[in-house]
C-alpha positions as CSV (number, residue, x, y, z in Angstrom):
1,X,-153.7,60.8,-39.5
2,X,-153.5,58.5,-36.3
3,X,-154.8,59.8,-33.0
4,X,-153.5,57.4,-30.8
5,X,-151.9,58.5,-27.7
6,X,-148.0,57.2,-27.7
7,X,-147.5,54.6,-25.7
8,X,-145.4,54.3,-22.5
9,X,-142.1,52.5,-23.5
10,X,-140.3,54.1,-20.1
11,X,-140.3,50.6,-18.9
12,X,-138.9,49.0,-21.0
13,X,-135.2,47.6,-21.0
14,X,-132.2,47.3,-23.6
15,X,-129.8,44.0,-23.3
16,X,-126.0,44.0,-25.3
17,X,-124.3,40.7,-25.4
18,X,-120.6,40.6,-25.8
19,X,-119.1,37.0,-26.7
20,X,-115.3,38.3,-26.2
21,X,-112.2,35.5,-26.4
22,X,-112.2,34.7,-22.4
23,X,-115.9,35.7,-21.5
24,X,-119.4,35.9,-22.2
25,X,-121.0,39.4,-20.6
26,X,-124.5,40.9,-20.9
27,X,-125.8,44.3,-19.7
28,X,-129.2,45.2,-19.0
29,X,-129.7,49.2,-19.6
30,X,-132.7,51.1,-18.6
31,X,-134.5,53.2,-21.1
32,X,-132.4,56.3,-19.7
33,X,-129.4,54.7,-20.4
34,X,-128.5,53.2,-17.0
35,X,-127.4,50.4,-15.8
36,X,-129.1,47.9,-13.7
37,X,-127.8,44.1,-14.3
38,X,-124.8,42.6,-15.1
39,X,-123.4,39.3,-15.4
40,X,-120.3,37.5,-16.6
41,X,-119.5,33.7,-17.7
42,X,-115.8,33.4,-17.6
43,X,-114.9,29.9,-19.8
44,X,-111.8,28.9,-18.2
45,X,-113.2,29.1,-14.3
46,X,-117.2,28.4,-15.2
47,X,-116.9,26.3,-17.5
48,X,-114.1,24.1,-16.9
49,X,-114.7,20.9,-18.3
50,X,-113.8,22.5,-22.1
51,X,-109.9,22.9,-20.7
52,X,-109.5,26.3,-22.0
53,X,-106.9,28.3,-21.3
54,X,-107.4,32.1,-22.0
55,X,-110.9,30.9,-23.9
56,X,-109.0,28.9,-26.5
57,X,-107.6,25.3,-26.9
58,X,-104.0,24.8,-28.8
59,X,-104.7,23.8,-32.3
60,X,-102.7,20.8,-33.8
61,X,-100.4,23.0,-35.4
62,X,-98.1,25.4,-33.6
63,X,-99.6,28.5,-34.4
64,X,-103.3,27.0,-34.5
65,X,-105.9,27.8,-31.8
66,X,-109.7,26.3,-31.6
67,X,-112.9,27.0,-29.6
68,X,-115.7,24.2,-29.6
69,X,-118.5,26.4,-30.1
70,X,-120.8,24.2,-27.8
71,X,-118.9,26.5,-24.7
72,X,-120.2,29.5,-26.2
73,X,-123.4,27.8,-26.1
74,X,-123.6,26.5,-22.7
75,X,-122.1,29.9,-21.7
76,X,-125.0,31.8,-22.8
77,X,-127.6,29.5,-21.4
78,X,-125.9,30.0,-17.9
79,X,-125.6,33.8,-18.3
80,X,-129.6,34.3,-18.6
81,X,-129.8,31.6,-15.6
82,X,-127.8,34.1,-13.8
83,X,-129.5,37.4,-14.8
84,X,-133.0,35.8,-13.6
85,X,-131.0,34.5,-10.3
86,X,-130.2,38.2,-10.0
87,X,-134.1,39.5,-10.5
88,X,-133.5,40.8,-13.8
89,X,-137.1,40.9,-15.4
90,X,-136.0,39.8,-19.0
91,X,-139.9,40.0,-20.5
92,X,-139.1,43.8,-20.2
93,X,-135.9,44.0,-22.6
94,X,-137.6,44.8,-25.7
95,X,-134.3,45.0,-28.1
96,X,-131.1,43.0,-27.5
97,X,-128.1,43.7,-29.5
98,X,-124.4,41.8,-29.9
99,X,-121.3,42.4,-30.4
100,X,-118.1,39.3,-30.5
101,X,-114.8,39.1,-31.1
102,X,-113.3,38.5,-34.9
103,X,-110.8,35.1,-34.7
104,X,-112.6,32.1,-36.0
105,X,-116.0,31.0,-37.6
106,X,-118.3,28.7,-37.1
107,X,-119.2,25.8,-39.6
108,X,-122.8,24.8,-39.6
109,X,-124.1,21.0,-40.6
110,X,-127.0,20.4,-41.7
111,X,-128.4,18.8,-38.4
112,X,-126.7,21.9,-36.5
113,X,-129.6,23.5,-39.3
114,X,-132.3,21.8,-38.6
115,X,-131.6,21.5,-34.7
116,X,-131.5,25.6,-34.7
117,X,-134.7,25.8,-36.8
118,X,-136.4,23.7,-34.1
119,X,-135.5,24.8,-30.5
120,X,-137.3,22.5,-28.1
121,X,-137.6,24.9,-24.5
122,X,-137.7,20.9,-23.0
123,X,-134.0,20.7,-22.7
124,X,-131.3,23.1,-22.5
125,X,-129.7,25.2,-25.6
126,X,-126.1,23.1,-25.3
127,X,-128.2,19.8,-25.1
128,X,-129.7,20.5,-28.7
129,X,-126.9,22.2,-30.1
130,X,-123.9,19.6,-30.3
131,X,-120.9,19.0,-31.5
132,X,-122.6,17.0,-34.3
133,X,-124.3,20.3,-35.5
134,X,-120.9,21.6,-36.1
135,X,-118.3,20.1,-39.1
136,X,-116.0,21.6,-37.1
137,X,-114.9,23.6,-34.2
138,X,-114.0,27.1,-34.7
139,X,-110.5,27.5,-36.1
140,X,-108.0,30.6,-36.3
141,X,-104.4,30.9,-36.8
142,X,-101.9,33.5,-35.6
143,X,-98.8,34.0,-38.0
144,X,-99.0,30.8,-39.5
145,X,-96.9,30.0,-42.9
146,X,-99.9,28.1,-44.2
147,X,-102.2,31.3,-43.9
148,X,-99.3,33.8,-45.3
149,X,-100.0,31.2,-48.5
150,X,-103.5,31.2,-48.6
151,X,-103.4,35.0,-48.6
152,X,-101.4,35.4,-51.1
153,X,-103.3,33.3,-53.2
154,X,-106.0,35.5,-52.3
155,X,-103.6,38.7,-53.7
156,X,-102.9,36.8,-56.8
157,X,-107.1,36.7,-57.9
158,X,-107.9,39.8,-57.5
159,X,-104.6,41.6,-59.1
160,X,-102.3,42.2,-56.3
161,X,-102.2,43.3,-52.5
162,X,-103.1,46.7,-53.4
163,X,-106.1,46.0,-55.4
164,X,-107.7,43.4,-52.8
165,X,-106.9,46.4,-50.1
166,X,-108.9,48.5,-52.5
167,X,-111.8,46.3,-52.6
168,X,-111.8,44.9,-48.9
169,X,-110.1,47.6,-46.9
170,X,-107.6,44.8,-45.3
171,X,-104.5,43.7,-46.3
172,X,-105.0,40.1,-46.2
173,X,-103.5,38.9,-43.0
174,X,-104.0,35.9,-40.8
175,X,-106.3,36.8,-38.4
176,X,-108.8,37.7,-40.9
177,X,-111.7,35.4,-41.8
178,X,-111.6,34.8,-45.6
179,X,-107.9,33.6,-45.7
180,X,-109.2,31.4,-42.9
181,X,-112.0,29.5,-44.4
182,X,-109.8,29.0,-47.8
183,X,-107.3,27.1,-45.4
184,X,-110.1,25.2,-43.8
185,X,-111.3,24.0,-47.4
186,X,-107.6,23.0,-47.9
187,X,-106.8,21.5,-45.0
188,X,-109.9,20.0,-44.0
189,X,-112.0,19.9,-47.5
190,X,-114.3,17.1,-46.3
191,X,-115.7,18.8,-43.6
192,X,-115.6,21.8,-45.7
193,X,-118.1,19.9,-48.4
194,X,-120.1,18.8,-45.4
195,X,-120.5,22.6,-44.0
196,X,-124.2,24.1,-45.2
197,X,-123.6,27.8,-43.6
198,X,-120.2,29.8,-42.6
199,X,-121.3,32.4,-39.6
200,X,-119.0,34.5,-37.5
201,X,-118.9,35.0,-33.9
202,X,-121.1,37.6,-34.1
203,X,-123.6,36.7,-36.3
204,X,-123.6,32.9,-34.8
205,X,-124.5,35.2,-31.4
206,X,-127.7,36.8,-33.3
207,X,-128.2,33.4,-35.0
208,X,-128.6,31.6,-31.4
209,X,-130.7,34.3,-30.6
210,X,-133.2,34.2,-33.5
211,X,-133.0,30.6,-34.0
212,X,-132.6,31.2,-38.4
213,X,-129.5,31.7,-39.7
214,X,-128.4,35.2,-39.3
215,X,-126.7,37.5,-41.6
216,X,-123.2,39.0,-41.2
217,X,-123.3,42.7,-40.7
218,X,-121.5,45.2,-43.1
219,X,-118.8,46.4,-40.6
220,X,-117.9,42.7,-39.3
221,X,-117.8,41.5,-42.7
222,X,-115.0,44.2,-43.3
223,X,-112.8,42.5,-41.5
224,X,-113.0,39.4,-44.1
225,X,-111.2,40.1,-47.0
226,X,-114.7,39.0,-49.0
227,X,-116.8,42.0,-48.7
228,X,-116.2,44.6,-51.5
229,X,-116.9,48.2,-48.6
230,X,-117.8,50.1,-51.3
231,X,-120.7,48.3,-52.8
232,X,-121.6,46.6,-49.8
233,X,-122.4,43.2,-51.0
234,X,-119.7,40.1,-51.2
235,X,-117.1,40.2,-53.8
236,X,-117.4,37.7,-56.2
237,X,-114.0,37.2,-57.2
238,X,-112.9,37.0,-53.8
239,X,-116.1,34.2,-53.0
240,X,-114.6,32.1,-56.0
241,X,-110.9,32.8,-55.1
242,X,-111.1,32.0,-51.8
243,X,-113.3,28.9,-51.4
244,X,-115.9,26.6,-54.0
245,X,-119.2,27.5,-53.2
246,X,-118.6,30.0,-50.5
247,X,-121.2,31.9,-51.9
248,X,-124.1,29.2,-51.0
249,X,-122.7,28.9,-47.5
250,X,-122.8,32.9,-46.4
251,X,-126.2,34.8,-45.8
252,X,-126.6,38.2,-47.8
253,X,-124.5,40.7,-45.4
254,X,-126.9,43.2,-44.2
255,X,-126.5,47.0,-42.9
256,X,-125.5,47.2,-39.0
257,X,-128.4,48.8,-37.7
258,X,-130.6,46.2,-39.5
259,X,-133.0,43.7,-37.6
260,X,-132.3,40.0,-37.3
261,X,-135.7,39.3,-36.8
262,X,-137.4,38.3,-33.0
263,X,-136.4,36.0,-30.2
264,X,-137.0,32.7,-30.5
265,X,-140.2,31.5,-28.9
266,X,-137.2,29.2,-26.9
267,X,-136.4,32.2,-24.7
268,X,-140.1,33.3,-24.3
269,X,-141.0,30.2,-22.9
270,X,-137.8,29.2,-21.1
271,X,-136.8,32.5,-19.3
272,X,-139.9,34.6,-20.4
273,X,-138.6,37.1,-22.7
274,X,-141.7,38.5,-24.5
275,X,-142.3,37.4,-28.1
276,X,-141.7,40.6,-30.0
277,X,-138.5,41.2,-28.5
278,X,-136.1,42.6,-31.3
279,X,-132.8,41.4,-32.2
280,X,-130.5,43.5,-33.6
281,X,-127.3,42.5,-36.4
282,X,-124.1,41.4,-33.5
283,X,-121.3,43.1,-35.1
284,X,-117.9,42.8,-34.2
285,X,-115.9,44.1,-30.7
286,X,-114.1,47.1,-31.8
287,X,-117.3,48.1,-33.7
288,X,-119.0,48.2,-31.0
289,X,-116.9,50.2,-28.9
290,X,-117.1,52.8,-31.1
291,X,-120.8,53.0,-30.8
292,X,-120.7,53.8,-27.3
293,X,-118.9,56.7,-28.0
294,X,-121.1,59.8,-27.6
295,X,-119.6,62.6,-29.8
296,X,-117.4,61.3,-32.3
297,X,-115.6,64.4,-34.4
298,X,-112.0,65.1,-33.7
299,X,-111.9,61.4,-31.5
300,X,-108.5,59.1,-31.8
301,X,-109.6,56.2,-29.7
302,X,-106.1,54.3,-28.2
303,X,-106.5,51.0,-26.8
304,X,-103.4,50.5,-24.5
305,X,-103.4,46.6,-24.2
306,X,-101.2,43.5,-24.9
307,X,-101.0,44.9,-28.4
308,X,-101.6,48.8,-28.8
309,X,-104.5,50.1,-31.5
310,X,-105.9,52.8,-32.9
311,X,-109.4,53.3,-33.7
312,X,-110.5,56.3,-36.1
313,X,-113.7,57.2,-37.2
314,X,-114.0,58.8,-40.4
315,X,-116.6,59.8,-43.5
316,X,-113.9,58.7,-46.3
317,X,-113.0,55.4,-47.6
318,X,-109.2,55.8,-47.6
319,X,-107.7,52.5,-48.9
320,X,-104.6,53.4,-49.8
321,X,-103.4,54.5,-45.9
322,X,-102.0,51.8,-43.8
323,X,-104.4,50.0,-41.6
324,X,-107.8,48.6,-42.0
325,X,-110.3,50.3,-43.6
326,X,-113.7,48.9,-42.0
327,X,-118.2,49.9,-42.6
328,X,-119.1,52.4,-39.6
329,X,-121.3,50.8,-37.4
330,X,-123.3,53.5,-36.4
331,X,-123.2,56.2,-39.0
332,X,-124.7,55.0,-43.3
333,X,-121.5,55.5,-45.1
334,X,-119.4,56.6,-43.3
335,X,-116.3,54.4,-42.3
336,X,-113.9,53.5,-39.2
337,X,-110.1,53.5,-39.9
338,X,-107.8,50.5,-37.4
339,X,-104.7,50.4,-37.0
340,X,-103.0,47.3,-35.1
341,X,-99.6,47.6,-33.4
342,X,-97.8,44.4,-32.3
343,X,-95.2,45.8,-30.3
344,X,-97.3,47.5,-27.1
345,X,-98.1,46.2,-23.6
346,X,-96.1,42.9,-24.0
347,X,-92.9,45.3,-25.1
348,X,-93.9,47.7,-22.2
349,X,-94.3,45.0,-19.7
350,X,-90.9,43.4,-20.5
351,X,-89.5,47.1,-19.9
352,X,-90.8,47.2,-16.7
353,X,-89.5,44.3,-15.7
354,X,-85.7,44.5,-17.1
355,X,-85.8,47.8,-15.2
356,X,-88.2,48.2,-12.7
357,X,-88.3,44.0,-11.2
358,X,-91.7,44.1,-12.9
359,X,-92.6,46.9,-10.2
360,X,-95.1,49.6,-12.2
361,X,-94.9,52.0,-9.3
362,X,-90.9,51.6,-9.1
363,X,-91.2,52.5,-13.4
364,X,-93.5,55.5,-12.9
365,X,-91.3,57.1,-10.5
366,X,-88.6,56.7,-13.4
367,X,-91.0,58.4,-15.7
368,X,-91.4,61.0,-13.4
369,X,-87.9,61.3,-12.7
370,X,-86.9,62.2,-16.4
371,X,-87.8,65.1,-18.3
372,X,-90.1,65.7,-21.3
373,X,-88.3,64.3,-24.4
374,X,-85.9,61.9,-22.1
375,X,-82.5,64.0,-22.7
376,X,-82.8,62.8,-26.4
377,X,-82.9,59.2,-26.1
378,X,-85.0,57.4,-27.8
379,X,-85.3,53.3,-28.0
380,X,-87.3,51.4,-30.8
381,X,-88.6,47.6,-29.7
382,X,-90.0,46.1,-32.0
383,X,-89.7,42.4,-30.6
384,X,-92.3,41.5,-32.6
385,X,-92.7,41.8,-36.7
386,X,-94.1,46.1,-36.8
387,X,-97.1,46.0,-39.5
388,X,-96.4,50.0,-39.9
389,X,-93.2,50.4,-40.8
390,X,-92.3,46.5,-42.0
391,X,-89.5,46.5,-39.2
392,X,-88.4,44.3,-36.4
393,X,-85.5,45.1,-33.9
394,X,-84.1,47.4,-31.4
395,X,-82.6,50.5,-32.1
396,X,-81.2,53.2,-29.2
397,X,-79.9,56.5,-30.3
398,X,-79.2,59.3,-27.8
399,X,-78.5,62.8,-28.3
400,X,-75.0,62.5,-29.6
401,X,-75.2,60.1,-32.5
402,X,-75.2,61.8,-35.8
403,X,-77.9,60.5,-38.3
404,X,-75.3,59.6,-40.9
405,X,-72.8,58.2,-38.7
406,X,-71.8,54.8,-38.8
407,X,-72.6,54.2,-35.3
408,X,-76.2,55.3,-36.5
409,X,-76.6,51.6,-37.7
410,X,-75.7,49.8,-34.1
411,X,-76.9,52.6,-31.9
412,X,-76.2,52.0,-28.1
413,X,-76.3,49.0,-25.7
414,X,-78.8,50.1,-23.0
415,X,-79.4,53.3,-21.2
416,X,-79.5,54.4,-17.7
417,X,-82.8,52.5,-16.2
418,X,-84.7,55.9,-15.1
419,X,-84.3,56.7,-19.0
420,X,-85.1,53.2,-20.4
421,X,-88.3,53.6,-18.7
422,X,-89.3,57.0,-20.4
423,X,-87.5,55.6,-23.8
424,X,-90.1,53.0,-24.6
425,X,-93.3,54.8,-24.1
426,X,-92.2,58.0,-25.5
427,X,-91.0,56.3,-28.9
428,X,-94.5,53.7,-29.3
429,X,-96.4,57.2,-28.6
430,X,-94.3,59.1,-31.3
431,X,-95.3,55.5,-33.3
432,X,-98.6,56.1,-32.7
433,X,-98.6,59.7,-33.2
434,X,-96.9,59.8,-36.8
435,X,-99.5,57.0,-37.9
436,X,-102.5,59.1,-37.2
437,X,-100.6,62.5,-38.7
438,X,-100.1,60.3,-41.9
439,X,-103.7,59.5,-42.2
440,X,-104.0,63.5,-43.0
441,X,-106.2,63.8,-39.4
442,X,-105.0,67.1,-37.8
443,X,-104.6,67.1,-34.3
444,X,-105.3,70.6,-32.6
445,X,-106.9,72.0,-29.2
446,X,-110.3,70.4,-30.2
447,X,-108.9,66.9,-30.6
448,X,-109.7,64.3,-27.8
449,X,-107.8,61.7,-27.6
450,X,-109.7,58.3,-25.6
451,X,-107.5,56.1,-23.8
452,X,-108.8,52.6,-23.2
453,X,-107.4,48.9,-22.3
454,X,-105.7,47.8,-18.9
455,X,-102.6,50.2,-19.5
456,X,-104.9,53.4,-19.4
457,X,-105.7,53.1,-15.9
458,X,-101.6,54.7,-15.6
459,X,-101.8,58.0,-15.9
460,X,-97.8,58.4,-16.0
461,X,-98.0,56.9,-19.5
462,X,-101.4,59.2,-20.1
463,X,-99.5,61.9,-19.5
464,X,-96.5,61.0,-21.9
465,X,-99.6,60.6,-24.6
466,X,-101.1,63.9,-24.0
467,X,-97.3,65.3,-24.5
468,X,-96.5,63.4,-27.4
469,X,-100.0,64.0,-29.6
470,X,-100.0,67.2,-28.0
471,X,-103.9,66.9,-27.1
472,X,-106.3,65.6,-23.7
473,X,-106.3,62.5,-23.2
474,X,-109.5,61.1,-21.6
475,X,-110.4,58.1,-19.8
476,X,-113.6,55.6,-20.0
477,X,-115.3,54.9,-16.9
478,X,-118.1,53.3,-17.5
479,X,-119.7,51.1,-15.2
480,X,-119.1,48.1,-17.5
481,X,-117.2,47.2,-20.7
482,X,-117.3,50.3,-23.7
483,X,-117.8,46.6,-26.0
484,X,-120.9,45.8,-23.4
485,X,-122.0,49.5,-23.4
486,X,-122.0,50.1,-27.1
487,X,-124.5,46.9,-27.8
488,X,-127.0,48.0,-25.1
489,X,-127.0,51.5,-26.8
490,X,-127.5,50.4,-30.4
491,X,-130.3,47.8,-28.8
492,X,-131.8,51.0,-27.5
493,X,-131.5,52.8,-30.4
494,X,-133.1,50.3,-32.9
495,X,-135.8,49.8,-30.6
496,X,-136.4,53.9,-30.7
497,X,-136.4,53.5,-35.0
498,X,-137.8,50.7,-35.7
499,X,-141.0,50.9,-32.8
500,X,-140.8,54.0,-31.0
501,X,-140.3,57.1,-33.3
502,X,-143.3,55.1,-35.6
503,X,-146.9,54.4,-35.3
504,X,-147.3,50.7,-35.9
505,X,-151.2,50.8,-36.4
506,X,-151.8,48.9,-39.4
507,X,-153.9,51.8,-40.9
508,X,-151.1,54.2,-40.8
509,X,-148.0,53.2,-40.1
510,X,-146.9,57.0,-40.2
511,X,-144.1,59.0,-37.6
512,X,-145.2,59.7,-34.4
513,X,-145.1,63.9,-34.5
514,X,-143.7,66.5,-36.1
515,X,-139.7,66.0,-35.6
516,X,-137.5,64.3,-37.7
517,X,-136.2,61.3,-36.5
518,X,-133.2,61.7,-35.0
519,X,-129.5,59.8,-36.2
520,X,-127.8,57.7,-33.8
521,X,-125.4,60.2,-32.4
522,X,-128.1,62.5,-31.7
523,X,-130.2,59.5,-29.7
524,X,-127.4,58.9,-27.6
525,X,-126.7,62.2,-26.4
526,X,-128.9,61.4,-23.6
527,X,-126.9,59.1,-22.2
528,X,-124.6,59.5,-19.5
529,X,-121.4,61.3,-20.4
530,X,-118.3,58.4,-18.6
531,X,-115.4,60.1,-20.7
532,X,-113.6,61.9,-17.6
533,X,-110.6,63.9,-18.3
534,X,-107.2,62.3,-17.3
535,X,-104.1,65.1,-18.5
536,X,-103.6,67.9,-20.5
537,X,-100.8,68.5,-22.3
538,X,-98.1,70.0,-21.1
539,X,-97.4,73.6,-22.2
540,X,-94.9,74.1,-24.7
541,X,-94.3,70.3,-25.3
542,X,-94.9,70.4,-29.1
543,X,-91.5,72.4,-29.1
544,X,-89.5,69.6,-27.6
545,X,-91.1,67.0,-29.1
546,X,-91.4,68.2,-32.6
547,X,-87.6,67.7,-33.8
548,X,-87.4,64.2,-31.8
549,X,-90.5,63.2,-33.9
550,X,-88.4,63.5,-37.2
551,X,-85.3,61.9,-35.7
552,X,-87.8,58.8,-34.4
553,X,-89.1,58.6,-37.8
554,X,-85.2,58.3,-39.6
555,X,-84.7,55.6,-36.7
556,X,-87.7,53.6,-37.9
557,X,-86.3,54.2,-41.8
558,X,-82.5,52.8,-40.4
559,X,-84.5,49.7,-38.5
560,X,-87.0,48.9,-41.7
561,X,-83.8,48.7,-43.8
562,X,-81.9,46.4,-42.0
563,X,-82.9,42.4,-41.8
564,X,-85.2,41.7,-39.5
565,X,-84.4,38.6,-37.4
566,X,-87.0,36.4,-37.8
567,X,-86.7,36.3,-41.6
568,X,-83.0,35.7,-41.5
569,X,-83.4,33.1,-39.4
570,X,-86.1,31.2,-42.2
571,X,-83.8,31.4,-44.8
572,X,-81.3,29.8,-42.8
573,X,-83.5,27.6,-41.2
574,X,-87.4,26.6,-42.8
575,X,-88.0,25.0,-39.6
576,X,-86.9,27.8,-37.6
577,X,-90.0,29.5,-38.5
578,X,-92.3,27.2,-36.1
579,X,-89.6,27.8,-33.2
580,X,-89.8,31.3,-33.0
């Protein structure tokens, strides 16, 4: 038994990395959880001279976007310039984590290898990593016809849609990285042959920080239509049906909370981290906001952005529900349900300004100016394609139109402005709302609901959401990114199981006392508690909003039954497609 005293560690600090689409942010935690440095590298203002505009470059195809992966490079050399220019003592973080954003992937050479196996601390990080390590820069596509046909090449190996859902948890979909590389080896197979590794964001963050080639982590690689979530390991049907040789070029994925390894001896010597500083497996954003959530049981998590999600964590692998099926970051197997709407801010933001002049404090008095359940009117947009129901449109119905009436089809022009307003959010809530119900999650008094993104700072449309789900809707405010937050905490964390909760001594190597070790959740309870309670529901609202909930849902039946536009316009017109 080892009688050595426990060391101090109450000094020690915590670093999470978020490489997001527009920025590069890191947060310094102490070891009770609080904050004491920030910093932030925004692409397009600090680092000009790569052109970006919202972080990316246009592609050479319409729908084509690229990042030269040098920027995220050069980005995070300046952000630890500006963390020492701030007095931040980084030989004292003793555990960094990452998290990054999921579009793209980056596609070693062999010099890019060799030339991250051999960090000189002589010149800067961007100065040995160049373009010439890379075969090339990091690609994605949004709604592109070409990626619609690699995935359903994908479909056609594995059996169907269905089966490859059943395997992966996605739907494959652009946006997600395996449909991605097998265009890359179509459309560029030479530099495809020439590529030695495949890394995503995240784990091309850890791999800059180790200086080896790091792995891709269980819950990112979810979100590639390559990883079979059951088994944990890469799909080897998938491997062969999506590129030659994928297999070679892709580390062994590797559990969330697992270790990358140490800093490179690069950062000890060029900004003085100390040499057995841990890095722990980057995983992706919306992963890593759920680790900074405290107490997750009876949690919906609704990001209120440009395009509205839902974030669910839950101990069954569901892949036959709609959605994304993804690994928990936090919790061995347990998963982490997603659900991506297309039609949210950008419909809500158009709203505002057909009836408000864009004015959000003109729309909220129209929000308060209309009752609960908006007189029975109710307006669908879906400007853009809907994922959940397959729909795309805009359907009014008020209080008078019969369900089976032919004016059911056509519904109304417009309503009065004051109920236009309420229309829109009350109907994407009900949306929302019926999503969730159909995942077989019962909302009651103990549910919280957890707003989040730019539109959740309005608590009129908090309020409709507490009315509509019929729970408390709370509100993040942490002192820094939930994305940011969530690394720090799991850098924390692996410091406490991997050094802290064990004796190192090499003639032991035994748990320090007499309590178990304690799970993630538990660690973190000692953090501080941001969530801050923004409404309540209002009493009796279930009553009013129960039968509008079925009529919404025979609305979205009428509108997924009818053609949507943007296919009708394809068949009349291939190139129509690109135009839209």
């Amino acid at each position: 038994m080892c009688h050595r005293a426990p060391p101090d560690y109450s000094l020690n600090t915590y670093m999470g990395i978020h490489l997001g689409i527009e920025k590069l942010e890191a947060v310094i935690l102490n070891s009770k959880f609080e904050l004491i440095h920030n910093a932030v590298i925004r692409y397009d203002v600090d680092l000009p001279e790569y052109k970006t505009q919202k972080g990316v470059n246009p592609g050479v195809d319409l729908d084509q976007f690229e990042v030269n992966p040098v920027m995220y490079i050069k980005a995070l050399h300046i952000l630890f310039n500006c963390l020492v220019s701030q007095g931040a003592d980084l030989y004292k973080v003793a555990a960094i984590a990452g998290a990054a954003h999921h579009h793209g992937a980056i596609y070693w050479s062999l010099a890019g290898l060799r030339a991250l196996c051999g960090l000189s601390a002589l010149t800067s990080l961007h100065e040995q990593l160049t373009e010439k390590c890379f075969t090339l820069r990091s690609l994605y596509w949004v709604n592109d016809d070409c990626i619609h046909t690699q995935c359903s090449a994908m479909d056609k190996a594995v059996g169907g849609a269905r089966k490859l859902k059943k395997i992966t948890g996605s739907h494959a979909f652009a946006g997600l990285t395996g449909p991605e590389i097998r265009n890359v080896h179509v459309t560029y197979p030479d530099e495809y042959q020439r590529t030695v590794r495949i890394s995503l964001i995240s784990s091309f963050l850890a791999s800059l920080l180790t200086g080896t080639m790091a792995s891709i982590d269980h819950s990112d690689g979810s979100l590639m239509n390559l990883l079979d979530i059951h088994e944990k390991e890469w799909s080897k049907v998938l491997l062969e049906a999506c590129a030659p040789e994928l297999a070679s070029r892709l580390m062994p994925p590797i559990a969330t909370n697992r270790l990358q390894g140490r800093i490179n001896k690069y950062y000890v010597t060029r900004w003085k981290f100390r040499s057995d500083c841990m890095i722990v497996a980057a995983t992706n954003s919306n992963s890593s906001l759920l680790a900074s959530i405290k107490d997750q049981e009876n949690v919906i998590i609704l990001s209120l952005s440009q395009h509205d999600m839902i974030i669910l964590p839950t101990m069954e692998c569901n892949t036959e529900e709609e959605g994304q099926t993804m690994c928990h970051p936090t919790i061995p197997n347990a998963y982490m349900s997603l659900f991506r709407f297309p039609n949210g801010g950008l419909v809500r933001e158009r709203i505002c300004q057909e009836v408000a002049d864009g004015s959000w404090t003109q729309f909220d008095e129209m929000l308060a100016d209309t009752p609960i359940g908006n007189e029975g009117n109710i307006a669908i947009h879906f400007d853009e394609m809907e994922l959940t129901p397959k729909a795309q449109g805009t359907l009014r119905w008020d209080s008078a139109i019969s369900e089976l009436a032919t004016e059911a089809l056509t519904g109304r022009q417009r309503f009065e402005p004051r109920f236009e307003a309420r229309a829109v959010i009350e109907a994407q809530m009900m949306h929302h709302c019926g999503i969730v119900v159909g995942t077989g999650l019962i909302i009651d008094s103990n549910t919280r609901i957890i707003a989040i993104g730019e539109h959740s700072s309005n608590s009129s449309i908090l309020q409709i959401v507490a009315d509509v789900f019929n729970a408390p809707v709370y509100r993040y405010e942490m002192p820094a990114d939930p994305r940011l937050m969530g690394a720090a905490y799991r850098a924390r964390y692996a410091f406490y199981e991997y050094r802290e909760v064990n004796c190192n001594c090499c003639k032991c190597k035994i748990r320090h006392g007499s309590q178990p070790q304690l799970s993630y959740s538990e660690f973190i309870q000692n953090s501080p508690d941001y969530l801050k309670l923004a409404c309540e529901p209002t009493p009796n609202c279930d009553k009013i909003y129960a039968p509008l909930k079925d009529r919404y849902a025979q609305m979205q039946r009428q509108l997924a039954a009818s053609k949507p536009i943007r296919e009708a316009r394809f068949e009349e017109d291939p190139n129509a497609f690109r135009q839209l």
